[in-house]
TORPA-4810 file (N, C-alpha, C, O; in nm, 3 decimals):
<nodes>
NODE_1_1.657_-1.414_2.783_1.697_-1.452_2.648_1.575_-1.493_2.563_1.574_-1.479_2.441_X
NODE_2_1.466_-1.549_2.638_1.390_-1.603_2.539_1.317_-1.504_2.503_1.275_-1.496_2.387_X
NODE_3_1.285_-1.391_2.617_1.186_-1.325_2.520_1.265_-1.211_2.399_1.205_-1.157_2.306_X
NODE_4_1.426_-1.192_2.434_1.485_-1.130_2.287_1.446_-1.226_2.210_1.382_-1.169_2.122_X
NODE_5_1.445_-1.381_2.183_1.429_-1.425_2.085_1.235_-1.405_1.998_1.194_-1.378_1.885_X
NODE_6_1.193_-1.425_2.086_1.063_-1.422_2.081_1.015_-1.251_1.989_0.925_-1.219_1.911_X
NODE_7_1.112_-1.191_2.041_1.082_-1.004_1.961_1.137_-1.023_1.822_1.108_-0.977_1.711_X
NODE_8_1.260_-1.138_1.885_1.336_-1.129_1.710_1.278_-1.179_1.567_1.301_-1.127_1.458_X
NODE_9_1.182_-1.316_1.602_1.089_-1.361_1.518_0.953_-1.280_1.536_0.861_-1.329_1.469_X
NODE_10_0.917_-1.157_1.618_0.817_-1.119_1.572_0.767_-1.034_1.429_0.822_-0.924_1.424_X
NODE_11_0.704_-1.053_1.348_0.695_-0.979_1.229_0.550_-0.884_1.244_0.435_-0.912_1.278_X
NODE_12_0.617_-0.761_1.200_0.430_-0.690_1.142_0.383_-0.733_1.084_0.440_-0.776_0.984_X
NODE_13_0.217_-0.758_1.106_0.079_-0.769_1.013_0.088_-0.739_0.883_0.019_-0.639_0.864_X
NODE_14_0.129_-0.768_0.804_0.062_-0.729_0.676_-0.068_-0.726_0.612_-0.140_-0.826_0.613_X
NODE_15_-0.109_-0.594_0.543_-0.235_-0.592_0.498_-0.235_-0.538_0.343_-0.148_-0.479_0.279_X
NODE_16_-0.373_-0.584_0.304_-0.349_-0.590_0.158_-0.446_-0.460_0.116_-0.551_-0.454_0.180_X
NODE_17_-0.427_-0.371_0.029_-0.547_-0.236_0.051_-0.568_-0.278_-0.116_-0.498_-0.343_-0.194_X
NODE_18_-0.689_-0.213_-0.129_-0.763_-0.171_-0.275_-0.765_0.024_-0.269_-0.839_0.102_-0.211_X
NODE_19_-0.673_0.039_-0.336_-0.657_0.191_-0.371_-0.703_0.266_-0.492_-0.640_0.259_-0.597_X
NODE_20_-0.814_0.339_-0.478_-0.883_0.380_-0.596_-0.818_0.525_-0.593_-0.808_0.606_-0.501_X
NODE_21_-0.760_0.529_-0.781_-0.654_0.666_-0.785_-0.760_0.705_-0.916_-0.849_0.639_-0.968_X
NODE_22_-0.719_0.814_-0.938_-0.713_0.928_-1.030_-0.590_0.999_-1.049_-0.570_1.096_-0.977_X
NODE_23_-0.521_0.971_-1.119_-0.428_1.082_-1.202_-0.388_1.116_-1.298_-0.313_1.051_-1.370_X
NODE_24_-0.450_1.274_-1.328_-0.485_1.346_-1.479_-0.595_1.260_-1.519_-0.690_1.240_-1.443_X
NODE_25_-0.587_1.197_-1.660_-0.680_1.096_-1.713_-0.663_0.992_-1.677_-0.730_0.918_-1.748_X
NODE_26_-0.594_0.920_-1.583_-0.610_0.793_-1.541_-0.651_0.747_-1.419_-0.615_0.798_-1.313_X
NODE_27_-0.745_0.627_-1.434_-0.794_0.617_-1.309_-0.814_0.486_-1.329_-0.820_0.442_-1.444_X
NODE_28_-0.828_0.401_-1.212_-0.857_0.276_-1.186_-0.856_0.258_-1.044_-0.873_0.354_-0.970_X
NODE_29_-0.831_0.109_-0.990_-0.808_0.033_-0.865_-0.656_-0.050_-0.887_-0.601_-0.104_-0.983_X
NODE_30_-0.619_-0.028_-0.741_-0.449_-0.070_-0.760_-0.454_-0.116_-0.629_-0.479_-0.040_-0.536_X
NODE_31_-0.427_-0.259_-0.611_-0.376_-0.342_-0.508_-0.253_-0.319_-0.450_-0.158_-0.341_-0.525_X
NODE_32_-0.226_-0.280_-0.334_-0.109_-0.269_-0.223_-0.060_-0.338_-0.107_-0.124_-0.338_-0.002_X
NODE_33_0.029_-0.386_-0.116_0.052_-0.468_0.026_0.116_-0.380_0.103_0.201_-0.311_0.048_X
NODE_34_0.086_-0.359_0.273_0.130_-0.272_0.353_0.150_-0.350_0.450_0.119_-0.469_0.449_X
NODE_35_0.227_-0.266_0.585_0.216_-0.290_0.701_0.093_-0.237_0.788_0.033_-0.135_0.755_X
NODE_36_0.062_-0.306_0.889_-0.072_-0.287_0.978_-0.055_-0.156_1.034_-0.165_-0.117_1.074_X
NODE_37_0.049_-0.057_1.057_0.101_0.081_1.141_0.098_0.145_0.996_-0.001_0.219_0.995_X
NODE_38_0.166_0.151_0.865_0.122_0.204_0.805_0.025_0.326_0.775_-0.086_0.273_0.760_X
NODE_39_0.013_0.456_0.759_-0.063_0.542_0.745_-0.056_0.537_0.646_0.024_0.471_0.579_X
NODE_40_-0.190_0.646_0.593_-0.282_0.628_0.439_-0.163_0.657_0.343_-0.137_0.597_0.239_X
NODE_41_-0.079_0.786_0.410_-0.001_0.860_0.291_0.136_0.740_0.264_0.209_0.746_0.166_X
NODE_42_0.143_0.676_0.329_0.235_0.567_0.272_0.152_0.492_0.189_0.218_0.481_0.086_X
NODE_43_0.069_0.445_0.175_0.012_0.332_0.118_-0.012_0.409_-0.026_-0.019_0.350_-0.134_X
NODE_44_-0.028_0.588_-0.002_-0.043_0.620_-0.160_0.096_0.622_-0.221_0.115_0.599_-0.341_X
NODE_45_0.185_0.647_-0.140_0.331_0.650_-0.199_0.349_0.497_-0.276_0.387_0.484_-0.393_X
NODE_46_0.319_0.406_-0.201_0.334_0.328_-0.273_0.265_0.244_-0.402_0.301_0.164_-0.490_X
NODE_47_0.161_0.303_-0.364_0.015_0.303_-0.470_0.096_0.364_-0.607_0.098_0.281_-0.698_X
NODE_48_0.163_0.493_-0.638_0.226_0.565_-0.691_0.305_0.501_-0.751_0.284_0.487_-0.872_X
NODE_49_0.421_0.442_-0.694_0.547_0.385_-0.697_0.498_0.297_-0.784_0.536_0.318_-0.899_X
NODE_50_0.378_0.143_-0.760_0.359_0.099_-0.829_0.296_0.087_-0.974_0.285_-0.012_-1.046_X
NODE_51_0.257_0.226_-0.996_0.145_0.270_-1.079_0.260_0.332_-1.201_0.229_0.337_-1.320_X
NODE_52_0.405_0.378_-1.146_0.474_0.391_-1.214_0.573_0.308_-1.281_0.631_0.354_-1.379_X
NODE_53_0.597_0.199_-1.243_0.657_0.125_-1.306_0.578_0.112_-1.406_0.643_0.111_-1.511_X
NODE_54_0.417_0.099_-1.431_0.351_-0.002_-1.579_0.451_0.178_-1.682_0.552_0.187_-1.751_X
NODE_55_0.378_0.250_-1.648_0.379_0.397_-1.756_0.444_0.542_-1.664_0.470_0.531_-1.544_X
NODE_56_0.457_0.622_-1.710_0.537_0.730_-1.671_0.401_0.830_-1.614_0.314_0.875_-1.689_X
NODE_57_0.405_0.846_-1.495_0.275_0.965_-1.440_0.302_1.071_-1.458_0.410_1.128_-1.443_X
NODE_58_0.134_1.136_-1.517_0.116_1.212_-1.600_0.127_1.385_-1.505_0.048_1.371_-1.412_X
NODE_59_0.171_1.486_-1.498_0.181_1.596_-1.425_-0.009_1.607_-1.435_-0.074_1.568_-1.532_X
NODE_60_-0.076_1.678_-1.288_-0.158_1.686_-1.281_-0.270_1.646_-1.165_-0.226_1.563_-1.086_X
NODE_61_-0.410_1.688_-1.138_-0.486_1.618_-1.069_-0.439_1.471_-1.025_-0.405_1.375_-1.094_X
NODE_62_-0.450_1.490_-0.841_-0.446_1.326_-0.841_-0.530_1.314_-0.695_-0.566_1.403_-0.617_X
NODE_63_-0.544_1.196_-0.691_-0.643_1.155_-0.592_-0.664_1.034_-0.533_-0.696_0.952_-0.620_X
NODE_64_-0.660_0.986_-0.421_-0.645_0.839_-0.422_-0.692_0.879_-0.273_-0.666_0.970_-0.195_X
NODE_65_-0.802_0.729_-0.275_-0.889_0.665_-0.132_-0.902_0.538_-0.140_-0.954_0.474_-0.232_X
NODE_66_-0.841_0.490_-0.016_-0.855_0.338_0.008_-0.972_0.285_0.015_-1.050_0.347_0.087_X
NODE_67_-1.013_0.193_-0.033_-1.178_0.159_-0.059_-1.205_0.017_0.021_-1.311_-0.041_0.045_X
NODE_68_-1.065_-0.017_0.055_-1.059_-0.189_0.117_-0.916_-0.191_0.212_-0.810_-0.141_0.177_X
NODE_69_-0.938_-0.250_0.321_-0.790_-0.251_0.407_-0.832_-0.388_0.480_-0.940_-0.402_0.537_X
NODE_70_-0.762_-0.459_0.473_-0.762_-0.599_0.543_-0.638_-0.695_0.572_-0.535_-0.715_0.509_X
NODE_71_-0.680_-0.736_0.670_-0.546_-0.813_0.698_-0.519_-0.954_0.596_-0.614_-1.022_0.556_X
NODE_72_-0.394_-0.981_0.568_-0.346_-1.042_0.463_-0.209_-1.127_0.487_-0.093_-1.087_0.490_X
NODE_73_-0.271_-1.281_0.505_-0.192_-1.380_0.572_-0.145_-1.446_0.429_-0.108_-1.561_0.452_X
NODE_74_-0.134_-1.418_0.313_-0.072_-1.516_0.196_0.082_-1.480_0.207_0.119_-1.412_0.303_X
NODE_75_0.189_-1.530_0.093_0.288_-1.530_0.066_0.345_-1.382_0.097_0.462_-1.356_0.073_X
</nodes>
């Protein structure tokens, strides 16, 4: 029993990435919080996801490389 309990409070790592995009004419750095198993192409999906809520993405060139991946113990 204890160690089901022990799996049940276990949580994944979270990590915090710096994602440098290009798409069409826009480009910048966009902060992501992920999980530690996480692969790159999730972290752009969500890179994306968040990049769309500010404005509507533009059809076109796109590009995105993680420039920072670290583990990330805040809130």
């Amino acid at each position: 029993m204890a160690l089901k309990l022990d799996k049940m409070y276990e949580t994944e790592q979270r990590q915090r990435c710096v994602v440098k995009y290009q798409i069409a004419t826009y480009s910048g750095e966009e902060i992501v919080y992920c999980d530690a198993n996480d692969d790159n192409e999730i972290v752009f999906a969500k890179c994306k996801r968040q990049l769309s809520r500010d404005i509507p993405l533009p059809f076109g060139y796109q590009s995105f490389n993680i420039i920072e991946r670290e583990d990330y113990y805040g809130d």
